[in-house]
N, C-alpha and C positions, 0 to 999 in steps of 0.2 A: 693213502697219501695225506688222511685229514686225520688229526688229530681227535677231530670229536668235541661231545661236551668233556671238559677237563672235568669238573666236580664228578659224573658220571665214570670217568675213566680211572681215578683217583681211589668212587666208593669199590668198583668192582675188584680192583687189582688185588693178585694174589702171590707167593710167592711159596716155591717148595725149595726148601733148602737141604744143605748136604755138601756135599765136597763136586756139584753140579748142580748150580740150582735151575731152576727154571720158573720164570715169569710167565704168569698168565691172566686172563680175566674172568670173571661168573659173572653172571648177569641172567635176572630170571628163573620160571620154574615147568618145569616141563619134562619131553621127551628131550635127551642130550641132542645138543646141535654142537659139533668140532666144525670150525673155522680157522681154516692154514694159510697162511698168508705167503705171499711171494720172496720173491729176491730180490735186492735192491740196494742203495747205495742208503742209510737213514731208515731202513724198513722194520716196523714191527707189527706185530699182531693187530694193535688199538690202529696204526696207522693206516692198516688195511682195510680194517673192517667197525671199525669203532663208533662210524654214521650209520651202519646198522643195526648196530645191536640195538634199539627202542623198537623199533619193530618186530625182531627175530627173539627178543623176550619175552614179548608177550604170552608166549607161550610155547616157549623152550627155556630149556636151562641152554645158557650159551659159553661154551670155552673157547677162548679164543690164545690159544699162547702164543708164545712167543719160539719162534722154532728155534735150536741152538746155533748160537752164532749171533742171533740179529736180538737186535731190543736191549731188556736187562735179562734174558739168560745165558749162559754160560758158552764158552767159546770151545769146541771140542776139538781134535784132534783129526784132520782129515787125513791123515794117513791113516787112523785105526781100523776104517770099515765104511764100507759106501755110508753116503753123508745120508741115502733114506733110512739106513739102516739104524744108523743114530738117531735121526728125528724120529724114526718110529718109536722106538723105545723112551725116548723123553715123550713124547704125548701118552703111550700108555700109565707111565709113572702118571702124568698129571688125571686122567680119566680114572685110574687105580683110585688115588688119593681124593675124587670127588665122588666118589662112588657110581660111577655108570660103567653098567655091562656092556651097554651095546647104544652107538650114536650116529644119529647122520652126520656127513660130513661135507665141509664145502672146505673147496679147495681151489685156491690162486695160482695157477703157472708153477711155481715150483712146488709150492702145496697141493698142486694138480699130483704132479708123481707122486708126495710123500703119501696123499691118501690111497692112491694107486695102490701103492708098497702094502699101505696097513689093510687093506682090502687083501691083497693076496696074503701075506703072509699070518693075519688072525680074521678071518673072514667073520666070526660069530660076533667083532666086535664092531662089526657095521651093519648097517640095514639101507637105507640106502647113498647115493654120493652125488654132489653136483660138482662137476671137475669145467671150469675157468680157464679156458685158453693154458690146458695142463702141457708141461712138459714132459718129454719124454717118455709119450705113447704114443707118437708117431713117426716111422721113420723118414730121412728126408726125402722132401718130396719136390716141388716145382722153385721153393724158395731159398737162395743163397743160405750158409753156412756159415759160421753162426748169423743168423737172420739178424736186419737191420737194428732189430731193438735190444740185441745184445749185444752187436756190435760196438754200437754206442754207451753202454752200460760198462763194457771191456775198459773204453779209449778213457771215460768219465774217472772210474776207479783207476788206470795207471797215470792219469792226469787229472786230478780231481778241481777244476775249475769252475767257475761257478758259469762260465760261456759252455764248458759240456757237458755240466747238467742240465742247463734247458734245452739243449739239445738233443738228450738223454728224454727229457722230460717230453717233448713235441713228438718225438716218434711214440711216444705209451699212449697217446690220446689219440681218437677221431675225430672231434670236434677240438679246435683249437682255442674255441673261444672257453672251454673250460678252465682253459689252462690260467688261472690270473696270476698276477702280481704275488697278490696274499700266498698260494697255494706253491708256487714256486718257492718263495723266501721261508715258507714253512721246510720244506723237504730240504732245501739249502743249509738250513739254521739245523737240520738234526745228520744231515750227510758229511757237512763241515765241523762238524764235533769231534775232539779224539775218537780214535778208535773208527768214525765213523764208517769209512770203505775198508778199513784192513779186513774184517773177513770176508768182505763179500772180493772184495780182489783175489784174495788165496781161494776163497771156494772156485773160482771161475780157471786160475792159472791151474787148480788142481784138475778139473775137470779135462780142460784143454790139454793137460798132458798126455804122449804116448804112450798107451795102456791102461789109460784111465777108465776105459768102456768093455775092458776086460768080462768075458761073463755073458751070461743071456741078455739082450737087453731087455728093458722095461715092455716097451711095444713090442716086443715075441710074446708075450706073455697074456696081454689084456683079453685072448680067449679065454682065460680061466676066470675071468671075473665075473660074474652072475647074479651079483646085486644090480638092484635097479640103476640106471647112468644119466644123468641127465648131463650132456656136454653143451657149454655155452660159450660161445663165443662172439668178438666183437667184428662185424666186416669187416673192420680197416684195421685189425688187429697186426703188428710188424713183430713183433715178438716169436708167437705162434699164428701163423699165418691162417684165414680159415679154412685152405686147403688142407693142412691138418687136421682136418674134423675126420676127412674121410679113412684112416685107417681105423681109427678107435669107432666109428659109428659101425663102420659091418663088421669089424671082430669081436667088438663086446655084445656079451651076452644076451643084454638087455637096455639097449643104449636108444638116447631119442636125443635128436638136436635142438637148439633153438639161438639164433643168432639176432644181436642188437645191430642194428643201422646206424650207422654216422656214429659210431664207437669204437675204442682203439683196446686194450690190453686191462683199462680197469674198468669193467663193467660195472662193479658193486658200485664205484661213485660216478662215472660219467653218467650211466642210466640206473640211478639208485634209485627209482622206484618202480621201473617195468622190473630190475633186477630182483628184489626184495619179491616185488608180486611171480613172477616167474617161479623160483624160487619153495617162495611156500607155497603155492599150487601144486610142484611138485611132490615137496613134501608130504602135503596133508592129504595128497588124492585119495588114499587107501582110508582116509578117516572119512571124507565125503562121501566115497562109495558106499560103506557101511551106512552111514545115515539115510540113504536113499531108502 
């Protein structure tokens, strides 16, 4: 939702081009860290996670792109092939093209699935995941359909007003007091831009269409995943509610919770430094172990 330092977001941006380009950031040198950001009305890579990266540089090389559709990449075709399928395939182009074999990954809500996706489908090219109040590895459970914080995201994008985006905006947080002035008029000023909602509106009417879930879903699947899982979520999260934790915590493989208090849907910036420290603790256990 934050912008970031702009000179910082400026020096890392990157850009692959071609007849589909796709935008992304590096920052730092290290073990690959992938960071996939959400859905949203204004949403991009930097907007997601772009308050983190001074930290998670330190010692990672950090990619952060921009999934297709949102940001400055390329706008793709949702009739061609489920939309993880696409974004899989544009993040491997981007990890191809900076040379990592193999990366953690952190994932936001819809980036929760896409890592999901790249975890099953090229399993060698992850090692471990932190999946963010992920989408679409849980089936429904106690919480209405599509849950509060889509709902709102729906009515925002077919009426794009700047009264339901803060109201878009109040359901993604737990603490309200986060929410200011500034941070609002920020996401406003990139959501009311041309182009701003149109694909996040099509990706959503797509989705909601009859036959759109055609196929195994995602949450049939998440016993195959047997990289390490660290799933996080926010109590007061309306989006993915954190009753959702509990399919993906006893079917994956190798999964451990840990949940933020008086926090809503964006972890990374509401609790950006229990986040960050959470996080790399996970990360890094298997490097601490060794040193012992």
């Amino acid at each position: 939702m934050t912008t970031g330092n702009s000179e910082l977001r400026e020096q890392t941006s990157r850009t692959l081009g071609g007849a589909e380009p796709l935008h992304y950031h590096r920052a730092g040198e290290g073990r690959g860290l992938l960071l996939i950001h959400g859905s949203g009305p204004g949403v991009s890579g930097w907007a997601n996670f772009g308050a983190n990266v001074p930290v998670f540089s330190r010692d990672h090389t950090v990619i952060i792109p921009d999934q297709p559709g949102f940001g400055e990449s390329h706008r793709p075709d949702l009739t061609a092939a489920p939309y993880s399928t696409t974004s899989v395939d544009a993040l491997l182009r981007v990890l191809d093209a900076e040379g990592l074999d193999t990366v953690d990954v952190v994932g936001n809500s819809l980036g929760g699935m896409v890592a999901t996706s790249l975890a099953l489908e090229h399993p060698d090219r992850v090692r471990r995941m932190v999946l963010m109040g992920p989408g679409g590895i849980a089936p429904p459970l106690l919480a209405p359909q599509p849950t509060e914080g889509i709902r709102l995201l729906i009515e925002f994008c077919e009426d794009p007003t700047r009264e339901r985006l803060v109201s878009w905006m109040r359901a993604m947080v737990g603490d309200q007091r986060f929410l200011t002035e500034e941070r609002i008029e920020e996401r406003w000023k990139t959501a009311s831009a041309p182009g701003g909602v149109d694909f996040v509106r099509d990706f959503y009417r797509a989705a909601m269409r009859p036959g759109a879930a055609a196929g195994t879903p995602l949450w049939a699947r998440t016993g195959e995943v047997a990289h390490p899982v660290l799933l996080t979520y926010g109590r007061d999260d309306r989006v993915t509610p954190l009753e959702s934790a509990l399919h993906p915590l006893r079917t994956l493989r190798n999964a451990e919770l840990h949940v933020f208090p008086n926090c809503g849907h964006w972890a990374m910036q509401e609790r950006q430094n229990d986040f960050e420290r959470v996080v790399l603790e996970f990360l890094t256990r298997d490097d601490q172990q060794e040193e012992r």
